[in-house]
C-alpha positions in Angstrom: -34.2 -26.4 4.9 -34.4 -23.1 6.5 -37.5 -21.3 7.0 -38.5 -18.1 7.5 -42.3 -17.3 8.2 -44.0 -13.0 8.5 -47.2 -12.2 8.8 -48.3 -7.9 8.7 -51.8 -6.0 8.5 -52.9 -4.4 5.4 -53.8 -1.7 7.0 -49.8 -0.9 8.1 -49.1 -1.2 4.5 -51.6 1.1 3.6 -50.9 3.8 6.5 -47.1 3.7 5.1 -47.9 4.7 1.8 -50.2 7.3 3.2 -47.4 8.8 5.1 -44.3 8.8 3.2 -45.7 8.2 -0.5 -43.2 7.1 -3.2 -40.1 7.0 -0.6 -41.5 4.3 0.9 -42.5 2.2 -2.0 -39.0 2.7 -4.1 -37.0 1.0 -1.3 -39.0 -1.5 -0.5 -40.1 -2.9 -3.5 -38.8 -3.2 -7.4 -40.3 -2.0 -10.4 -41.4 -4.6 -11.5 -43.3 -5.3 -8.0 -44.9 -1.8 -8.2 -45.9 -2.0 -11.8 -47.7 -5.2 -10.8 -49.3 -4.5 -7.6 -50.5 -0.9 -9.2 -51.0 0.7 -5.5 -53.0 -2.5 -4.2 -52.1 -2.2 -0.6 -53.2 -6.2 0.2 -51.0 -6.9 -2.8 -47.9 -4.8 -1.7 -48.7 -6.1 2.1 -48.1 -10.2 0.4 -44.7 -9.0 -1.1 -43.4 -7.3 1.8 -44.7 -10.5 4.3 -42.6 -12.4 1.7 -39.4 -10.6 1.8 -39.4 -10.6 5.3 -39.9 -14.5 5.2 -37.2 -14.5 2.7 -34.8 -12.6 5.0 -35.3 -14.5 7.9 -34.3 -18.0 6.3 -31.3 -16.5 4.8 -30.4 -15.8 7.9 -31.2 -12.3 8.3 -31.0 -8.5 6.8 -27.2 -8.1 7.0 -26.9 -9.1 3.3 -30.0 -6.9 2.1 -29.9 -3.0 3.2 -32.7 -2.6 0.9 -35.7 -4.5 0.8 -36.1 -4.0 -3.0 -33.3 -6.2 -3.5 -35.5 -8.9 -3.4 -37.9 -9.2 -5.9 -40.9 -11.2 -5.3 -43.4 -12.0 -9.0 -45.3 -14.6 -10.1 -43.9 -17.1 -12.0 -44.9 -18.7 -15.1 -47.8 -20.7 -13.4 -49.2 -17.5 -11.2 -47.5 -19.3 -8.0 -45.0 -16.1 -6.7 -41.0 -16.5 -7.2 -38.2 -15.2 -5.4 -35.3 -13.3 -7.3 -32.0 -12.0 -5.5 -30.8 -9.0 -8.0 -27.7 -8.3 -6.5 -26.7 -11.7 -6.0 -27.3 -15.6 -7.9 -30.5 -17.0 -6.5 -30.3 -19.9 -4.2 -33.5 -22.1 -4.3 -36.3 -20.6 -2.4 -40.0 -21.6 -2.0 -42.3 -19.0 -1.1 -46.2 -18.8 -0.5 -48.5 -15.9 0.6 -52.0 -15.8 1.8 -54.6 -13.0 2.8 -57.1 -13.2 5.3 -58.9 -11.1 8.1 -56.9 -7.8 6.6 -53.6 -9.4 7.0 -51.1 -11.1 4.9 -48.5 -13.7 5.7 -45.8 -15.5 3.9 -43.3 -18.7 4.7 -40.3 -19.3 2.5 -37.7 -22.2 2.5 -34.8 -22.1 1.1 -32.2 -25.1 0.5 -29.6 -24.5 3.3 -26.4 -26.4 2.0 -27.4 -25.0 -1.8 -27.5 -21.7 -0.4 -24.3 -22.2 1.9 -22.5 -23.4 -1.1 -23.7 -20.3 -3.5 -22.7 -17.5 -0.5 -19.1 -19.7 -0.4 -18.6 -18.8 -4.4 -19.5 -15.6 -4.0 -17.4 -14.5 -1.5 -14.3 -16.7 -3.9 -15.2 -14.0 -6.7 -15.5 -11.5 -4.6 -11.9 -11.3 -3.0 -10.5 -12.3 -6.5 -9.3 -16.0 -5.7 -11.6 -16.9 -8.9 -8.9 -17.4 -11.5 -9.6 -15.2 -14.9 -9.5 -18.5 -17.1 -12.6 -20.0 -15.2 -15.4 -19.8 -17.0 -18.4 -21.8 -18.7 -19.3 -22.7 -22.2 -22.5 -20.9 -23.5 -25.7 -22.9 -23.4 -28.1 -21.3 -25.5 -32.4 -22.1 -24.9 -32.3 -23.0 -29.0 -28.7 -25.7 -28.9 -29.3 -28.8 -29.4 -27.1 -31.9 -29.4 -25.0 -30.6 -31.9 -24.5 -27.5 -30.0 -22.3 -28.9 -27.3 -20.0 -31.1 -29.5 -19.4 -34.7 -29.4 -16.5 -36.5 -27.1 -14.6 -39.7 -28.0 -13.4 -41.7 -25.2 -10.8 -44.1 -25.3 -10.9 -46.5 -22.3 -11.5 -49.7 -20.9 -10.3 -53.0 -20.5 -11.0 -56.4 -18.7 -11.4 -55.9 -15.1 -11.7 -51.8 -16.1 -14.6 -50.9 -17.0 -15.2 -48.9 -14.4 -12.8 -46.5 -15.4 -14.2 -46.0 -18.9 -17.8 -46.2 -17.4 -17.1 -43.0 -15.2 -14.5 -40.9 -17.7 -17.6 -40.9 -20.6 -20.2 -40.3 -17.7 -18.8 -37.5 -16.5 -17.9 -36.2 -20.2 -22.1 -36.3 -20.6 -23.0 -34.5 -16.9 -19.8 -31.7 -17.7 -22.4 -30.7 -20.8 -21.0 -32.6 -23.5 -24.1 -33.3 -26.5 -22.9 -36.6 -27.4 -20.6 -38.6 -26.2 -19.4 -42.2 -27.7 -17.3 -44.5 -25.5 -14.7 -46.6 -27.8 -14.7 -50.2 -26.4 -13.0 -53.5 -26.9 -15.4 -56.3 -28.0 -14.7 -58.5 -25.4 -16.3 -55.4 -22.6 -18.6 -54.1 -24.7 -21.3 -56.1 -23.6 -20.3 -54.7 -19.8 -20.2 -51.1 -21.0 -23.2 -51.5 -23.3 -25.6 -52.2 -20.4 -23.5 -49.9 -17.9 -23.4 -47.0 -20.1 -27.1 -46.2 -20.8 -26.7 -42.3 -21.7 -23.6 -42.6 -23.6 -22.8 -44.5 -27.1 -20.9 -47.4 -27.0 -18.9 -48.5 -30.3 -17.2 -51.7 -30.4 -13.8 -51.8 -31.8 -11.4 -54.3 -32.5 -9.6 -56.2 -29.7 -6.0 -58.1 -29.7 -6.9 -60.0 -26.5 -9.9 -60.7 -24.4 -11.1 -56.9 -23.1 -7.8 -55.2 -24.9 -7.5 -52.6 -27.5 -4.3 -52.4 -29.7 -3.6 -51.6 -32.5 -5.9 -53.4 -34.6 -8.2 -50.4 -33.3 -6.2 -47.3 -34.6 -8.2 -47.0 -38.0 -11.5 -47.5 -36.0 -10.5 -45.1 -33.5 -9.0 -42.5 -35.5 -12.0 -42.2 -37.4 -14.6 -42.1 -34.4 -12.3 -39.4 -33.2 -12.2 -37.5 -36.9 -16.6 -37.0 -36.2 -15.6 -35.9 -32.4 -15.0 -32.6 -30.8 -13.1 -33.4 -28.7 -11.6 -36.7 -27.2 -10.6 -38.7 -23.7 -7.7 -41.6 -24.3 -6.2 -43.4 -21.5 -8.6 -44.3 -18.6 -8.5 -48.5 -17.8 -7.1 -49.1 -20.8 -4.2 -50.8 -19.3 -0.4 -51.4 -20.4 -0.4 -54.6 -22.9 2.4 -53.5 -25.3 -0.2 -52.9 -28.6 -1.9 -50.8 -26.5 0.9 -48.5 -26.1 1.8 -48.5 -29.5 -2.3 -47.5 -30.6 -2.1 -44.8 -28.0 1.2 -43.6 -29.6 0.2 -43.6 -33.1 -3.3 -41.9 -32.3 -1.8 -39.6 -30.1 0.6 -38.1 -32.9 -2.4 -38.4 -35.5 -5.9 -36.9 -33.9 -6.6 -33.5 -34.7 -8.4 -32.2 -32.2 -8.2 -31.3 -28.5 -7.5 -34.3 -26.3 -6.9 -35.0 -22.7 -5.0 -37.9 -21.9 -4.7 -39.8 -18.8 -4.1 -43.0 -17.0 -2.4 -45.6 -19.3 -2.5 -43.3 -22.0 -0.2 -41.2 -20.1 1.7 -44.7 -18.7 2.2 -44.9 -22.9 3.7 -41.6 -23.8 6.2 -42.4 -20.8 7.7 -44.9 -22.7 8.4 -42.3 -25.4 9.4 -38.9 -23.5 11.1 -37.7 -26.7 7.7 -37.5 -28.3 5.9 -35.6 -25.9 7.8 -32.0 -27.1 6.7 -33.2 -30.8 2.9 -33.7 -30.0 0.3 -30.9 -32.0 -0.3 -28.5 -28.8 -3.3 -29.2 -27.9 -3.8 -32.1 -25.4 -4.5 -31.9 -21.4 -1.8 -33.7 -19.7 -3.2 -35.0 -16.7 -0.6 -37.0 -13.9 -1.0 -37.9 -10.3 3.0 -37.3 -9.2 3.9 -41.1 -10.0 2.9 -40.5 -13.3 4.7 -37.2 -13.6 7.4 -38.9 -12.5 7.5 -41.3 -15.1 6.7 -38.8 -17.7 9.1 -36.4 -17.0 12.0 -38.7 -15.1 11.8 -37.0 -11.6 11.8 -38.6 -8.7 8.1 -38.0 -7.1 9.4 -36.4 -4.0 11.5 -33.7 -6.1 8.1 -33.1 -7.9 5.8 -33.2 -4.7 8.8 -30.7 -3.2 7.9 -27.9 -6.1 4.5 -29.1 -7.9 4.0 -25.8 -9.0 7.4 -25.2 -10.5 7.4 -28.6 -12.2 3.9 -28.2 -13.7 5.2 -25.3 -15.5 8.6 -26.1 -16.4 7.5 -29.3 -18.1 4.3 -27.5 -19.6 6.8 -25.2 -21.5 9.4 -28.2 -22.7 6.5 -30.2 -23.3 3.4 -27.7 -25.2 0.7 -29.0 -23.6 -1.5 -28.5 -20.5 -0.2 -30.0 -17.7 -2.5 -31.0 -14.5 -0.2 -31.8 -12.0 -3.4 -33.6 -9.7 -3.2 -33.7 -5.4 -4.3 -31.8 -2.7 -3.8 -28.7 -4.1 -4.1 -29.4 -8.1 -1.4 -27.7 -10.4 -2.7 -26.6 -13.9 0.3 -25.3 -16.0 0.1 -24.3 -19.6 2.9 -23.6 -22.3 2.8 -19.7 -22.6 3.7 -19.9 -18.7 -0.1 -19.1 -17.2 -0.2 -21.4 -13.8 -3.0 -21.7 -11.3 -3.1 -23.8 -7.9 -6.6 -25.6 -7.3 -7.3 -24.3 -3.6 -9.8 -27.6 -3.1 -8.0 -30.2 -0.5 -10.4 -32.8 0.1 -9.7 -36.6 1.9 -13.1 -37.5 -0.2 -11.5 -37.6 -3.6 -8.3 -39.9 -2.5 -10.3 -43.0 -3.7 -10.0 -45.0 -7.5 -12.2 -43.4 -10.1 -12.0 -40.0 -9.2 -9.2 -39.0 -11.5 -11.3 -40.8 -14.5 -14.6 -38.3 -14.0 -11.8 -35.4 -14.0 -10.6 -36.4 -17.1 -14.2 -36.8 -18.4 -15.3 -33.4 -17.4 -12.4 -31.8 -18.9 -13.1 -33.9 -22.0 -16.7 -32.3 -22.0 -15.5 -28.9 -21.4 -13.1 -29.4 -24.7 -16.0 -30.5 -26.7 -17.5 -27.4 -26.3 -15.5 -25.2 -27.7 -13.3 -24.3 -24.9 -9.9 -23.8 -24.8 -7.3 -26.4 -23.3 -5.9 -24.3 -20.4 -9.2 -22.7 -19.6 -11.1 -26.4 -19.7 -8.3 -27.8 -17.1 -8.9 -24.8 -15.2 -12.8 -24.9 -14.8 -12.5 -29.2 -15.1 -10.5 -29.0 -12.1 -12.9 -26.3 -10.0 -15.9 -28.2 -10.8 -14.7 -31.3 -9.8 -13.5 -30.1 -6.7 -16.7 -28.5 -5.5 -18.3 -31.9 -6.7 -15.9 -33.4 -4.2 -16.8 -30.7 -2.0 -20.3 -31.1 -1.8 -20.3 -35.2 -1.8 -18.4 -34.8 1.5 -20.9 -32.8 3.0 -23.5 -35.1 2.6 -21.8 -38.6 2.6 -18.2 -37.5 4.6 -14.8 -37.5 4.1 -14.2 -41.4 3.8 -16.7 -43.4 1.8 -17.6 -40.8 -0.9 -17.0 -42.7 -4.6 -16.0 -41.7 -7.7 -19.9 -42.0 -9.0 -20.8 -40.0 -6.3 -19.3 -37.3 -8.3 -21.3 -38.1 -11.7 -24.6 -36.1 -10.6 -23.1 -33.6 -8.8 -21.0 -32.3 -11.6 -24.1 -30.1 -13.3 -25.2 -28.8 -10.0 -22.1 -27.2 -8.7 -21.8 -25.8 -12.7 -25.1 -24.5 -12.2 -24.4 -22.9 -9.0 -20.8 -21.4 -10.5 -22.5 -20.4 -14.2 -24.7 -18.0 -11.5 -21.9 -16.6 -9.6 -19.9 -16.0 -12.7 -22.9 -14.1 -14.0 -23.0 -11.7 -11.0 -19.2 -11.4 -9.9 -18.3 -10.7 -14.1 -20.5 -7.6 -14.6 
């Protein structure tokens, strides 16, 4: 926490009005503050205490040439609340008190969320903010229905924690609903794992393995879905393949797939130009290697130029994931992901990416512009994980309840930087 603590005599308050009148006043406090204080020099003596407090624990008056640029109301309970207009509002405590003719104030504000907020800002600021990231809407009256529904198909013996973290994340990206697709045989696992998701049991053609005894089953579940996730653990048994095949050339609507899904569609390059253009492609360079027939130091040597060129042959989204993440779609928009981070090199982490991407999708966004914003959120989850835990140790769970704070924090900046 930082802290900032100012305490000032009424009477100075009231001596400064006396002197220079309405100039004083307009730039140092709001409308709003002046319409509630109504000339009450003890009550305009607490908010000016409090904006000093404010200014000292973020770290001084560089940032704030005006002190009317902090606004300083009561909030819904009468307890007073901080707003930043020029800026988002990091979270910041404050309290005033009167006695003996003076007033004083102490506000806190959460150093690392604050940090973090400043770091966006000054991203969107100097344009490195791509114009495709953005945020679904999330209207006060939405319910579940509101943010669509995600299918995910993944899982098998001895991976469950892939499909356990892909329909996670799916849920904490904002997704209303979201029903994880599950072989009998782990569905038990998943069942207890997954609390906040809905897990379906489908048909298996081995102990933990969905085939293609599943297609009708998940075809269906994906016909009620917004949006679906196929590939994560699901793991390379020959009827897999073909289930992933036939669903991939059958489901109509937005998809990302991943993993062994991906692993599937390498065994059929010819069909990836013949897919319905709207899946999220989403290889590590081995897989990209086996999609597109490259060797993976050819692609590592031009991931950007890759990315696109296969987006185009291919029409579909192509994340080309690494330090330095490559999103590439087929009407030859590109973006590079600027977040290199040792934290995320660990198993698991590329399953939440493809379950917040899946989330995004569900919600009405668009392929290229989910990838983009997938990839930025799950960066600064990464991001922020390492500060507190480091850059070794950090897991792919980690991520999971990270995810809606660092969209809250960018949903702010995007507010303020888009005006």
């Amino acid at each position: 926490m930082r802290l900032g603590v100012d305490v000032i005599p009424v009477a100075r308050i009231a001596a400064a009005i006396e002197r220079h009148g309405d100039r004083f006043l307009r730039r140092v406090y709001s409308d709003a503050e002046l319409e509630y204080c109504r000339g009450n020099p003890e009550k305009l003596a607490g908010r000016w205490a409090a904006k000093e407090a404010v200014l000292k624990a973020l770290g001084g008056r560089g940032r704030f040439p005006r002190m009317s640029l902090i606004e300083v109301l009561p909030g819904r309970r009468g307890a007073p609340g901080v707003r930043l207009t020029r800026e988002p509002t990091p979270d910041i405590a404050v309290s005033i008190t009167h006695d003996g003719g003076v007033a004083m104030a102490i506000a806190a504000v959460t150093e690392g969320d604050n940090d973090a907020v400043d770091e966006m800002m000054r991203a969107a600021r100097s344009g490195a903010f791509p114009p495709e990231l953005t945020l679904p809407e999330r209207p006060d009256d939405g319910h579940k229905g509101t943010f669509g529904q995600v299918a995910v198909v993944a899982g098998s013996l001895g991976y469950t924690g892939a499909a356990y973290l892909c329909a996670t994340a799916a849920a904490r990206a904002g997704a209303g609903y979201v029903r994880l697709l599950a072989a009998e045989g782990i569905y038990p696992i998943l069942a207890i794992k997954c609390s906040e998701v809905v897990v379906t049991q489908v048909p298996e053609v081995g102990p933990g393995v969905l085939g293609h005894a599943a297609l009708d089953q998940v075809l269906r579940w994906c016909g009620q879905a917004t949006a679906a996730v196929i590939g994560p653990g699901l793991g390379r048994d020959y009827s897999t393949r073909r289930m992933v095949l036939d669903v991939a050339q059958q489901v109509k609507i937005p998809a990302v797939i991943d993993a062994d899904g991906l692993n599937a569609l390498s065994e059929q390059r010819k069909l990836l130009s013949r897919l319905p253009a709207h899946f999220v492609l989403t290889p590590h360079p081995a897989e990209m290697s086996r999609l597109c027939g490259l060797p993976v130091a050819e692609i590592q040597a031009d991931r950007e130029g890759v990315a696109r060129r296969f987006a185009k042959e291919w029409g579909q989204v192509v994340v080309l994931k690494g330090a330095g993440t490559v999103i590439a779609a087929p009407d030859g928009r590109g973006h590079t992901d600027s977040h290199r981070l040792a934290a995320l090199a660990t198993a698991g982490t590329g399953d939440v990416l493809s379950g917040i991407i899946g989330g995004l999708l569900a919600q009405g966004m668009a392929p290229y512009e989910a990838a983009v914003t997938g990839v930025y959120l799950h960066g600064e989850a990464g991001a922020e994980a390492s500060a507190r835990l480091g850059t070794a140790g950090v897991l792919a769970g980690d991520l999971l309840p990270l995810v809606p704070v660092v969209e809250t924090r960018l949903r702010a900046v995007l507010a303020f930087a888009r005006r």
